[in-house]
Biopython code that builds the backbone (N, CA, C, O; Angstrom):
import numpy as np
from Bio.PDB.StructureBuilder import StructureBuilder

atoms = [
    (1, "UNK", "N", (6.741, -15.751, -8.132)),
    (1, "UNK", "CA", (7.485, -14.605, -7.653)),
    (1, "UNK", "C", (6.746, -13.326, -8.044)),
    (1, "UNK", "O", (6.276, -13.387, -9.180)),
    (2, "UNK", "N", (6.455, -11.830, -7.187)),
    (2, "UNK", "CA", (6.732, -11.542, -7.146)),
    (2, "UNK", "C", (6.573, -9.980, -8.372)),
    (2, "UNK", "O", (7.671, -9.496, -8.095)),
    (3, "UNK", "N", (6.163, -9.297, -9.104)),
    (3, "UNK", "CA", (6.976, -7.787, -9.415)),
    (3, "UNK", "C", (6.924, -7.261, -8.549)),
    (3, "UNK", "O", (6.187, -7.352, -7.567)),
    (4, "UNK", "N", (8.047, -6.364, -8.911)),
    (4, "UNK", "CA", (8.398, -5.186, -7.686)),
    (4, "UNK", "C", (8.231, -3.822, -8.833)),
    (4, "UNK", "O", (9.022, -3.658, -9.762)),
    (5, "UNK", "N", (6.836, -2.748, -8.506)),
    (5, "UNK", "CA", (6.844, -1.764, -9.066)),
    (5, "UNK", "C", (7.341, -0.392, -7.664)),
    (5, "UNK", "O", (6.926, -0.489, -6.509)),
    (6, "UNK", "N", (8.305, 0.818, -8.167)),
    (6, "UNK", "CA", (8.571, 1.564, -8.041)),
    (6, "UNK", "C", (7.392, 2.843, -7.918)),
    (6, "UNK", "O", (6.734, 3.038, -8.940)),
    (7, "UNK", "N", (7.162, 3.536, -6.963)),
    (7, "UNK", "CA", (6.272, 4.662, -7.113)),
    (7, "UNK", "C", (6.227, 5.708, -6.319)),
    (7, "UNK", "O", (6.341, 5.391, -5.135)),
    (8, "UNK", "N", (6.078, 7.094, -6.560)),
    (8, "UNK", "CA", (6.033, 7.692, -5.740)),
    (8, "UNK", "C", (4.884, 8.217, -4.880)),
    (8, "UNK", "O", (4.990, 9.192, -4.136)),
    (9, "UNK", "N", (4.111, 7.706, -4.994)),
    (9, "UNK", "CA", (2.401, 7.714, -4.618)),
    (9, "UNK", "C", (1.384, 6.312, -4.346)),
    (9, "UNK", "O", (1.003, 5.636, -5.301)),
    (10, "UNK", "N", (1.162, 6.119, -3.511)),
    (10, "UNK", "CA", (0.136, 5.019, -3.267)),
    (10, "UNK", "C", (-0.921, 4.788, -4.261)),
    (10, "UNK", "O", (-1.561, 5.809, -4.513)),
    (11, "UNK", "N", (-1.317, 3.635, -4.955)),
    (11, "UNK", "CA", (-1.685, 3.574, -6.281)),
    (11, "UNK", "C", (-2.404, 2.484, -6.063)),
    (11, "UNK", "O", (-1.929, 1.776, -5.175)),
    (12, "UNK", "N", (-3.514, 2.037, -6.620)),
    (12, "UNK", "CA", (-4.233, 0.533, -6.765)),
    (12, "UNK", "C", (-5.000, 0.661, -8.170)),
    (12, "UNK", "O", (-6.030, 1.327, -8.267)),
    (13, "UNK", "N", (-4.577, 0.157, -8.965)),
    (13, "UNK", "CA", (-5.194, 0.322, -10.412)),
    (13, "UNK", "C", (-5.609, -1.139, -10.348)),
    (13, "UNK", "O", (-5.115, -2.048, -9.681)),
    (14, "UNK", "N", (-7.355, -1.163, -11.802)),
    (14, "UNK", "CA", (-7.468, -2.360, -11.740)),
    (14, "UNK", "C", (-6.650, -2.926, -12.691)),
    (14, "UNK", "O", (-6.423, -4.092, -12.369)),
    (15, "UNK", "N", (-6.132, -2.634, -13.673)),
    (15, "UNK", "CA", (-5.125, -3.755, -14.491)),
    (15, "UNK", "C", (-3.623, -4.368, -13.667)),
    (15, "UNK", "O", (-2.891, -5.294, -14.017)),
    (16, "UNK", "N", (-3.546, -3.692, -12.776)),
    (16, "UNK", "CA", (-3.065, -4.450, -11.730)),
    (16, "UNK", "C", (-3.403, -5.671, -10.617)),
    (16, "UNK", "O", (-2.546, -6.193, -9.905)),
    (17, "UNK", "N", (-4.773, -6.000, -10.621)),
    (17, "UNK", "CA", (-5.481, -7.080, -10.171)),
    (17, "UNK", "C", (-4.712, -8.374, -10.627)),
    (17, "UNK", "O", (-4.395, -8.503, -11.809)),
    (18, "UNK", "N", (-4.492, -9.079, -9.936)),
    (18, "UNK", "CA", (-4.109, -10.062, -9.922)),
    (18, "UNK", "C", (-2.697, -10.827, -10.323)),
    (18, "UNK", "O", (-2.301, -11.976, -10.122)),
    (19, "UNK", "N", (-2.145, -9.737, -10.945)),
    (19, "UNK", "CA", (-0.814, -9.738, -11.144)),
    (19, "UNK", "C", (0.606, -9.864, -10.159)),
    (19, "UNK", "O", (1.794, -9.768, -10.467)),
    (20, "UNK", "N", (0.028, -10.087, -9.026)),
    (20, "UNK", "CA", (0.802, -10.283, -7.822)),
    (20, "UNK", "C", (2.174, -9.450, -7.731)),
    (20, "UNK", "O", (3.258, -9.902, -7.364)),
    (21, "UNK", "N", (1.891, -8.122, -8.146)),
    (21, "UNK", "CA", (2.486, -7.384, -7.793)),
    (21, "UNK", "C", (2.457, -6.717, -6.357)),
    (21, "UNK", "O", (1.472, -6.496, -5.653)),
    (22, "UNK", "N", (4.059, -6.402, -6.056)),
    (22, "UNK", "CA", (4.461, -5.458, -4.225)),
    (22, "UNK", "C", (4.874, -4.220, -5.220)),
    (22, "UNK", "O", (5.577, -4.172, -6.229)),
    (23, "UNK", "N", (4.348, -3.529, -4.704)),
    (23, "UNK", "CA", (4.482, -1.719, -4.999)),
    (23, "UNK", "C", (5.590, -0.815, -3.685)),
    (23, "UNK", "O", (5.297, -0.746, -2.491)),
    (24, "UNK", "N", (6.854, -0.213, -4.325)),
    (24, "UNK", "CA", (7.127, 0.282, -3.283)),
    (24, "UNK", "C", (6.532, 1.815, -3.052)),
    (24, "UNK", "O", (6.156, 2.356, -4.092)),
    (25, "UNK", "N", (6.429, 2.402, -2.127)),
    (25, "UNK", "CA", (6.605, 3.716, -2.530)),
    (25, "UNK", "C", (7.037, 4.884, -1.608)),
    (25, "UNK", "O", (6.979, 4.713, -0.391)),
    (26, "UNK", "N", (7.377, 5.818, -2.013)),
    (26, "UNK", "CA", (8.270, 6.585, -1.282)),
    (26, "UNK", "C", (7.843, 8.162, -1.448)),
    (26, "UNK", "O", (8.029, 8.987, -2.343)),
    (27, "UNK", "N", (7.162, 8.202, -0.126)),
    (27, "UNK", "CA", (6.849, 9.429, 0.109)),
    (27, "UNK", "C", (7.893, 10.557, 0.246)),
    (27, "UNK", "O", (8.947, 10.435, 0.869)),
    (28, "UNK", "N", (7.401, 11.904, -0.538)),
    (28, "UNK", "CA", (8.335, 13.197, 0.517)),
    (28, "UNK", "C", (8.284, 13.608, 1.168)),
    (28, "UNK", "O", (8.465, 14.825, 1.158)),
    (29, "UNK", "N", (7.906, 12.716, 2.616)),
    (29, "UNK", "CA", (7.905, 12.959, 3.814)),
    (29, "UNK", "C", (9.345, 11.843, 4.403)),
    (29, "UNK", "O", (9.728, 11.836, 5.572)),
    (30, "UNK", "N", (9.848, 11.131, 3.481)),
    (30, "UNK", "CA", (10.567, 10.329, 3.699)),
    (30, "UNK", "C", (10.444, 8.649, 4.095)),
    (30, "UNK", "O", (11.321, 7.785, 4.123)),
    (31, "UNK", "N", (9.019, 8.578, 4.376)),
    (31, "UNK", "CA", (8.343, 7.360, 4.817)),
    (31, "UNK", "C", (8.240, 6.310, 3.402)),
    (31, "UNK", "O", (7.696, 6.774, 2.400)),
    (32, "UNK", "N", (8.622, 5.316, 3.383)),
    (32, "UNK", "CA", (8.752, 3.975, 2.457)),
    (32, "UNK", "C", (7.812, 2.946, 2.785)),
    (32, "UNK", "O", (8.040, 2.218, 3.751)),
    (33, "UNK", "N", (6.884, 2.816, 2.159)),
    (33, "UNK", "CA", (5.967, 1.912, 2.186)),
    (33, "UNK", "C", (6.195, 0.813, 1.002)),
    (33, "UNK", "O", (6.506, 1.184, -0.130)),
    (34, "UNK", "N", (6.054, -0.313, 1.274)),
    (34, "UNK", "CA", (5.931, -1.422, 0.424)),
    (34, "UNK", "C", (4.953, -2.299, 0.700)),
    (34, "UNK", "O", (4.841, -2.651, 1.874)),
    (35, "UNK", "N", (4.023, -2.851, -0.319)),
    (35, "UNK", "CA", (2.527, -3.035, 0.234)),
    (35, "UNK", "C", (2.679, -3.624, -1.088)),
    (35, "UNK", "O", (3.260, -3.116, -2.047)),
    (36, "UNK", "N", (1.719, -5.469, -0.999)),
    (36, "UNK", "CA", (0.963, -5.893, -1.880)),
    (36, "UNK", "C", (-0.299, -5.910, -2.462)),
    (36, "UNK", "O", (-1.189, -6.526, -1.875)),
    (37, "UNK", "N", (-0.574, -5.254, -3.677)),
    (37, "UNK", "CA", (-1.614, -4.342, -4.631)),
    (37, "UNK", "C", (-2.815, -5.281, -4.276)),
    (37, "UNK", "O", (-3.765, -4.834, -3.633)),
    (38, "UNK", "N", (-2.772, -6.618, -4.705)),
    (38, "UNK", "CA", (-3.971, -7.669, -4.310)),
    (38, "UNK", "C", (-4.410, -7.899, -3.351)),
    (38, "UNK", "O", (-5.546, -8.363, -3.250)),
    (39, "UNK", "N", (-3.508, -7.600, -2.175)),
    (39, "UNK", "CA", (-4.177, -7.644, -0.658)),
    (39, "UNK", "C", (-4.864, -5.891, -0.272)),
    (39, "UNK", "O", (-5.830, -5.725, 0.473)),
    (40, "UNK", "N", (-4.352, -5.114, -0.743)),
    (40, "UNK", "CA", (-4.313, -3.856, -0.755)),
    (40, "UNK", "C", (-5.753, -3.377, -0.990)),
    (40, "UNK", "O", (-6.521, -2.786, -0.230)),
    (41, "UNK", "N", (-6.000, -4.075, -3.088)),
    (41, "UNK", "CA", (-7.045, -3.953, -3.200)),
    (41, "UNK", "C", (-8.533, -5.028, -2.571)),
    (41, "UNK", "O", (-9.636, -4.485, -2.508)),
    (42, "UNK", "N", (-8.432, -5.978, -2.306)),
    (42, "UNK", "CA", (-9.178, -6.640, -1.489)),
    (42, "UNK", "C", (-9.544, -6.315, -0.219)),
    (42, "UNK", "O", (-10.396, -7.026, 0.315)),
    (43, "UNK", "N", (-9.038, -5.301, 0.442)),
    (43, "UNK", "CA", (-9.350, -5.249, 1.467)),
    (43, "UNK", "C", (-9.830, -3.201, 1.718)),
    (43, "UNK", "O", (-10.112, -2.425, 2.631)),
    (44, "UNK", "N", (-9.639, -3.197, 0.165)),
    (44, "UNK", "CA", (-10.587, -1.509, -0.308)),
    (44, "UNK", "C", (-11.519, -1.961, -1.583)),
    (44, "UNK", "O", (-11.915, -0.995, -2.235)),
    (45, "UNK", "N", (-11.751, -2.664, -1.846)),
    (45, "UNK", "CA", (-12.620, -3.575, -2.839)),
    (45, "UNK", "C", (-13.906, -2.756, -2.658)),
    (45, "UNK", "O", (-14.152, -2.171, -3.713)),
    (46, "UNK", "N", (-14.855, -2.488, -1.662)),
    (46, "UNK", "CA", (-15.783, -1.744, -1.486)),
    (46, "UNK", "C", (-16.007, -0.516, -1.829)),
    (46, "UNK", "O", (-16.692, 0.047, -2.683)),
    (47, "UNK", "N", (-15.005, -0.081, -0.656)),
    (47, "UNK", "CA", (-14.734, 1.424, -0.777)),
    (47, "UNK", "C", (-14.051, 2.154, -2.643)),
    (47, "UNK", "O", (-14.044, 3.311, -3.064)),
    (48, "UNK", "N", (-13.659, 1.070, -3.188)),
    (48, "UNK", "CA", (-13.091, 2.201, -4.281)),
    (48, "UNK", "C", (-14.174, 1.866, -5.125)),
    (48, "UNK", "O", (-14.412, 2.834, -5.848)),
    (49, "UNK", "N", (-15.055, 0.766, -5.387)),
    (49, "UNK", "CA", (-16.221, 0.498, -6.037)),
    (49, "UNK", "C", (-16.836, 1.672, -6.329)),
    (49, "UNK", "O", (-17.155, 1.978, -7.478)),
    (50, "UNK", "N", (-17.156, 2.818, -4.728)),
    (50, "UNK", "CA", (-17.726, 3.226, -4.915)),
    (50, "UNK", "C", (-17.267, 5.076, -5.022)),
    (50, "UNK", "O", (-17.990, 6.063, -4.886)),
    (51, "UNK", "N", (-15.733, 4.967, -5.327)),
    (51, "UNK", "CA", (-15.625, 6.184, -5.899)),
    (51, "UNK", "C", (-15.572, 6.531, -7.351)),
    (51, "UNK", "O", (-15.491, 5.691, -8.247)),
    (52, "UNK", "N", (-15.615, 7.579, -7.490)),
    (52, "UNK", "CA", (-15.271, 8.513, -8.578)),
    (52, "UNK", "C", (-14.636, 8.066, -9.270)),
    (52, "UNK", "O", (-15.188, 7.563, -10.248)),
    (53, "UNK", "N", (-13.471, 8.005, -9.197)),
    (53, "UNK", "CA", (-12.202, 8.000, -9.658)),
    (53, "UNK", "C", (-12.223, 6.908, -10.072)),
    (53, "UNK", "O", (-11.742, 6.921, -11.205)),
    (54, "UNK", "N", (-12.699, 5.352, -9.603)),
    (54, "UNK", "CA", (-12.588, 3.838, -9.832)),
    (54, "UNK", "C", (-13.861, 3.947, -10.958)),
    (54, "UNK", "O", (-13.725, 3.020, -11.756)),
    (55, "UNK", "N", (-14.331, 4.273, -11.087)),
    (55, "UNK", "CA", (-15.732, 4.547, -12.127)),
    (55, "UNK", "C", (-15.178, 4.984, -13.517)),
    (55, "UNK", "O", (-15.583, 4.557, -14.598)),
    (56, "UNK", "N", (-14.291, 5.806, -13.341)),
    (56, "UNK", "CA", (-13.861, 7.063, -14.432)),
    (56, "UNK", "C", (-12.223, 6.126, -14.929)),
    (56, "UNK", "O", (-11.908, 5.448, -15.907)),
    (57, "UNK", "N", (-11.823, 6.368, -14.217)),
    (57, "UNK", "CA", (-10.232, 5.501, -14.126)),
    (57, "UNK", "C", (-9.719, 4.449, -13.857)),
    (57, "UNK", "O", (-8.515, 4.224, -13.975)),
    (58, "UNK", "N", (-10.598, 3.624, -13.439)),
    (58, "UNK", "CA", (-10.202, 2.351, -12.311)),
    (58, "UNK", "C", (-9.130, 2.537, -12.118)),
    (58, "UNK", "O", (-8.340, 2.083, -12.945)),
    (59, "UNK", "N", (-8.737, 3.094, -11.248)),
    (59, "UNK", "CA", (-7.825, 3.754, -10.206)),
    (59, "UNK", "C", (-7.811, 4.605, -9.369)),
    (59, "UNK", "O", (-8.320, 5.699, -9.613)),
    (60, "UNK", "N", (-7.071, 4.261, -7.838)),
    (60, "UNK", "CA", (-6.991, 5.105, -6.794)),
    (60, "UNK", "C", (-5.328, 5.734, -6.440)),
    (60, "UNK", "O", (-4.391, 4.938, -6.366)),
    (61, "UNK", "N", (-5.146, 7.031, -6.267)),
    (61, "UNK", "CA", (-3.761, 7.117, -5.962)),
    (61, "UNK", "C", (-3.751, 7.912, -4.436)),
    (61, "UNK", "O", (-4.859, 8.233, -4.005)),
    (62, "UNK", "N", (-2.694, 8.201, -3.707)),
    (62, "UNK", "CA", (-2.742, 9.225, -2.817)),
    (62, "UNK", "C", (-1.189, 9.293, -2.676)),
    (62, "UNK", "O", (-0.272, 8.517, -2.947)),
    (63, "UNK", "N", (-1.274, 10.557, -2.136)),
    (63, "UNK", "CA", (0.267, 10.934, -2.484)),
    (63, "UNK", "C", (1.194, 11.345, -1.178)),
    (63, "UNK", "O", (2.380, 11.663, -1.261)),
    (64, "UNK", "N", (0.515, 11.286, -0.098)),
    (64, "UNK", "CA", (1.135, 11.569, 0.860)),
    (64, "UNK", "C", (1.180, 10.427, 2.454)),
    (64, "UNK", "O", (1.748, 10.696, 3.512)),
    (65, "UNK", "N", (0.454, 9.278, 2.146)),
    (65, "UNK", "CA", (0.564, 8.238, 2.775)),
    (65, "UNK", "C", (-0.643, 7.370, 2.581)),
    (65, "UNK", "O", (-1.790, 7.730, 2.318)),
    (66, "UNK", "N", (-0.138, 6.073, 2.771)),
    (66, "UNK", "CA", (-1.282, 4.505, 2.492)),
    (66, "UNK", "C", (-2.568, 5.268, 3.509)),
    (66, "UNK", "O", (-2.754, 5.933, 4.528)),
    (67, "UNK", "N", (-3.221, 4.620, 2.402)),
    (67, "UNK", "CA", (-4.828, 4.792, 2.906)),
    (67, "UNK", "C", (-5.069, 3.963, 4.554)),
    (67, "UNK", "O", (-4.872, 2.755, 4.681)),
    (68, "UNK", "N", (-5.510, 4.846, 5.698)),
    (68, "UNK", "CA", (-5.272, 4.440, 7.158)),
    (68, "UNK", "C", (-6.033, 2.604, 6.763)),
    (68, "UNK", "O", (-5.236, 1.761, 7.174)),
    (69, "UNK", "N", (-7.176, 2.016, 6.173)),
    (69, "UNK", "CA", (-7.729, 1.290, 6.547)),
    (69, "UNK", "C", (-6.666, 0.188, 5.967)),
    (69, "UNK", "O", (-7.179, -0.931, 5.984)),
    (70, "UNK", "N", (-5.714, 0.191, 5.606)),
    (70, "UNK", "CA", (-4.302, -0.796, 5.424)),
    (70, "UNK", "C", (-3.647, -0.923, 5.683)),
    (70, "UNK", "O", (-2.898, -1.815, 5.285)),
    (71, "UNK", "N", (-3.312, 0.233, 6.951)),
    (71, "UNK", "CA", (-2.211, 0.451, 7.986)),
    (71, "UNK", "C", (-2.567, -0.944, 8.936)),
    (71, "UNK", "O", (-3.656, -1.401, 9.286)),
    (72, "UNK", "N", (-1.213, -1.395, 9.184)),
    (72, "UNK", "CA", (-1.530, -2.271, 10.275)),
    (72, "UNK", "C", (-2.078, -3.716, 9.951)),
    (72, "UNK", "O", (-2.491, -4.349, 10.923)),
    (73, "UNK", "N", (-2.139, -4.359, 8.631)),
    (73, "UNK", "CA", (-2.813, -5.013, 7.924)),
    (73, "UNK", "C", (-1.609, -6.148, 7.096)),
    (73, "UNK", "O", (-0.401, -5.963, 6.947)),
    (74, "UNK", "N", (-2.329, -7.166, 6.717)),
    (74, "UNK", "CA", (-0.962, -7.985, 5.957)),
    (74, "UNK", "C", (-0.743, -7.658, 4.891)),
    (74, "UNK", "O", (0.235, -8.044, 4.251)),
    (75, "UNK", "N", (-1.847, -6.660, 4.365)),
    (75, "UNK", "CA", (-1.423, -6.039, 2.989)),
    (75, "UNK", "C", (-0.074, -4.776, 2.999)),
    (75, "UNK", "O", (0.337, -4.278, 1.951)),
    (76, "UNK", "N", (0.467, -4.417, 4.348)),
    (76, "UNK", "CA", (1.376, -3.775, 4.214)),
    (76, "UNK", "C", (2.912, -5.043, 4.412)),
    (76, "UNK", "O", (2.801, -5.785, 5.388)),
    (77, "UNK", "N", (3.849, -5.181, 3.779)),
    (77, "UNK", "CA", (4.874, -5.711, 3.703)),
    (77, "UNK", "C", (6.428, -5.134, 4.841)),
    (77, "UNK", "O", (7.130, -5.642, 5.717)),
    (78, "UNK", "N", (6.319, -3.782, 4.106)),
    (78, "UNK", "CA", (7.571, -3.365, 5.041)),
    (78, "UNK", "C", (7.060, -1.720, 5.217)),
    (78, "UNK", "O", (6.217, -1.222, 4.470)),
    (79, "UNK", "N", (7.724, -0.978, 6.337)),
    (79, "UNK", "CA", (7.219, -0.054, 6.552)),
    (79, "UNK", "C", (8.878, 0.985, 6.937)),
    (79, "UNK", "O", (9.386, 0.712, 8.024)),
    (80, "UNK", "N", (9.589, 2.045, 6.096)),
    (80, "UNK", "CA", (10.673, 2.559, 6.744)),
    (80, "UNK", "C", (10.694, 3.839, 7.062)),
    (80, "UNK", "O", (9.613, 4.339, 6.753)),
    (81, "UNK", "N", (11.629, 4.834, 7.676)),
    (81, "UNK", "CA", (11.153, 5.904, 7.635)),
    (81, "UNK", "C", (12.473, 6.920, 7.397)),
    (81, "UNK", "O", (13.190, 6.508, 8.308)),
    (82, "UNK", "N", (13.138, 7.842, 6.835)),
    (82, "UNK", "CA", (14.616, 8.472, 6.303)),
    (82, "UNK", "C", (14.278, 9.482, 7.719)),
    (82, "UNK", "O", (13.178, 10.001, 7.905)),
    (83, "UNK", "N", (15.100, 9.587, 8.366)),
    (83, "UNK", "CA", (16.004, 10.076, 9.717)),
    (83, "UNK", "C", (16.356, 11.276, 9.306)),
    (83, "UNK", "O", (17.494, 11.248, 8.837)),
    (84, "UNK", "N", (15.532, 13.039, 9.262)),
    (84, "UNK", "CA", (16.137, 13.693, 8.495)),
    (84, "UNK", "C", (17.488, 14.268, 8.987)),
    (84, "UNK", "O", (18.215, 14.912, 8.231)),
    (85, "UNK", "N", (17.765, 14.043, 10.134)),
    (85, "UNK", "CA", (19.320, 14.589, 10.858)),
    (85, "UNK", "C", (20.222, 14.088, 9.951)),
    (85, "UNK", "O", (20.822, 14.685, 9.057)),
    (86, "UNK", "N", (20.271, 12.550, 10.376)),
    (86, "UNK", "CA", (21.379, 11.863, 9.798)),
    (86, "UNK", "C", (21.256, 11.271, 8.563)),
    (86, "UNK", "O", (22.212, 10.787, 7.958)),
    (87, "UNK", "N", (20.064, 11.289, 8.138)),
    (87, "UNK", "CA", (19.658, 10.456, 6.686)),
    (87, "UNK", "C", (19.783, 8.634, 6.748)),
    (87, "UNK", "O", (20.013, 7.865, 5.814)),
    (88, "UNK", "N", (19.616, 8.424, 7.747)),
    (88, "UNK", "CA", (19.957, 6.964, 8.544)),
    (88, "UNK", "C", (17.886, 6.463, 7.554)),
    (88, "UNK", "O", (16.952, 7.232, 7.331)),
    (89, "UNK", "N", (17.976, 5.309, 7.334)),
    (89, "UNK", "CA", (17.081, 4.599, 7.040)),
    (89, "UNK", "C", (16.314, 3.940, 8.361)),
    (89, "UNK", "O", (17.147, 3.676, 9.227)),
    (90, "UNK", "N", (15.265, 3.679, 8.664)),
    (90, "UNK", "CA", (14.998, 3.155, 9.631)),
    (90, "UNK", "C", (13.361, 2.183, 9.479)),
    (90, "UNK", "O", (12.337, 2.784, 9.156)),
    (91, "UNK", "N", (13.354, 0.934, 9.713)),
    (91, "UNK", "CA", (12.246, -0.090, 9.608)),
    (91, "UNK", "C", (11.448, 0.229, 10.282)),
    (91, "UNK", "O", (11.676, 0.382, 11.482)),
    (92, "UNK", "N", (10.638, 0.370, 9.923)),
    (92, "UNK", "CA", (9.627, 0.470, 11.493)),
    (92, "UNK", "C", (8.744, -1.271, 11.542)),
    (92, "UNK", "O", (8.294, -2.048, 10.701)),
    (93, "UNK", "N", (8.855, -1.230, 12.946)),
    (93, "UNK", "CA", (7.871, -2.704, 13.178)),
    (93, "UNK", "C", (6.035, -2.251, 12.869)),
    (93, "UNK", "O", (5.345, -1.321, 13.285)),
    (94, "UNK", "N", (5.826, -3.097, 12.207)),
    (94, "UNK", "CA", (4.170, -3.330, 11.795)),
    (94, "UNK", "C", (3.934, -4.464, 12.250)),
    (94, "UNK", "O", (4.404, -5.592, 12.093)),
    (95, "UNK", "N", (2.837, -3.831, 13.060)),
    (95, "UNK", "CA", (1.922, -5.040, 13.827)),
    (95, "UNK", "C", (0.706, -5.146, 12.949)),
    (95, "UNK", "O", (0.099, -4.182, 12.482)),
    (96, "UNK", "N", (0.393, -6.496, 12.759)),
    (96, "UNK", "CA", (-0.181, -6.896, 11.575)),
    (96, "UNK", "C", (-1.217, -7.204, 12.426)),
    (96, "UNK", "O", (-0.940, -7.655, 13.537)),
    (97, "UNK", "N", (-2.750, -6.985, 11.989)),
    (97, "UNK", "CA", (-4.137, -7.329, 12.197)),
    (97, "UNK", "C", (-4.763, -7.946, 11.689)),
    (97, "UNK", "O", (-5.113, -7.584, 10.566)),
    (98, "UNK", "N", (-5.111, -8.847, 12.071)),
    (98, "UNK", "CA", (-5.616, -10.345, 11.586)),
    (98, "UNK", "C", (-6.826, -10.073, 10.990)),
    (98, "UNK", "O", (-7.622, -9.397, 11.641)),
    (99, "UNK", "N", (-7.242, -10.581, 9.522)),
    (99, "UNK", "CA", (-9.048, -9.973, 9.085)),
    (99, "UNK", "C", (-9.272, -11.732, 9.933)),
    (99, "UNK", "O", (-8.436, -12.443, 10.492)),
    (100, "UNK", "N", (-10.629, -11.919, 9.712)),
    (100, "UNK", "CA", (-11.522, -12.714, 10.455)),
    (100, "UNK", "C", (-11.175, -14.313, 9.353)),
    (100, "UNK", "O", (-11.192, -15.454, 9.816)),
    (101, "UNK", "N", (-10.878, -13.958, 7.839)),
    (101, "UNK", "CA", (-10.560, -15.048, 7.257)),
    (101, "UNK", "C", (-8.871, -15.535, 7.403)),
    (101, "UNK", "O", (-8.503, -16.708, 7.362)),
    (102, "UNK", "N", (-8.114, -14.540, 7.550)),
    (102, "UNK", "CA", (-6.470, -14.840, 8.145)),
    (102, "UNK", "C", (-6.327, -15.555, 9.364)),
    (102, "UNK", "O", (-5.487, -16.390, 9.699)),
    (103, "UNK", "N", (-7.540, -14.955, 10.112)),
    (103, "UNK", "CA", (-6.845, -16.016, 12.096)),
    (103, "UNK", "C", (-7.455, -17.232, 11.619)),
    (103, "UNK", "O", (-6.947, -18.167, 12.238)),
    (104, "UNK", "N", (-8.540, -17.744, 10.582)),
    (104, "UNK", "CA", (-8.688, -19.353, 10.854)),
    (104, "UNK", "C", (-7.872, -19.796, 9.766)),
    (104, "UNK", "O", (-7.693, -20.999, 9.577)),
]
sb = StructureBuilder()
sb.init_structure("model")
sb.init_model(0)
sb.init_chain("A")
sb.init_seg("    ")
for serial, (resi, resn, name, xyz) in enumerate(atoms, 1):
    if name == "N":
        sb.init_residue(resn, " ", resi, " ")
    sb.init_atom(name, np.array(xyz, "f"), 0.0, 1.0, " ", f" {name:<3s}", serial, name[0])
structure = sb.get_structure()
């Protein structure tokens, strides 16, 4: 099973590797992302190698929405969005993109 960490910022730390943690998080734009950290980071494994921040911190955060190259991906779980009229919650459907080792 499973942790479920709370956040308000998109986050991939490495002491989080492998711990099979789902991260929720909740932008103030109202958008709710919930995304698993191990698929998350595997599939930015490259790219954070080679920043700054993963050098200095081993860690990446962003604070105003999931990094685009995970959009659309099985590393995202659920995707919602707060309705600012009515404050109504709303799912959005994610169409999931197959990497080349998932379709076989």
């Amino acid at each position: 099973m499973s942790n479920l960490l709370k956040s308000k910022r998109f986050v991939v730390r490495q002491s989080l590797i492998g711990k099979d943690t789902n991260i929720e998080v909740s932008f103030k734009n109202g958008k709710s992302v919930t995304y698993s950290h191990d698929k998350a980071y595997e599939l930015m494994k490259e790219t954070l190698e080679a920043l700054a921040c993963w050098g200095k911190y081993k860690s990446y955060t962003a604070t105003s929405n999931i990094p685009k190259v995970l959009r659309n991906t099985e590393a995202v779980i659920t995707t919602s969005e707060v309705d600012e009229t009515t404050g109504e919650v709303t799912e959005v459907e994610t169409e999931v993109k197959m990497t080349a080792e998932a379709a076989f």
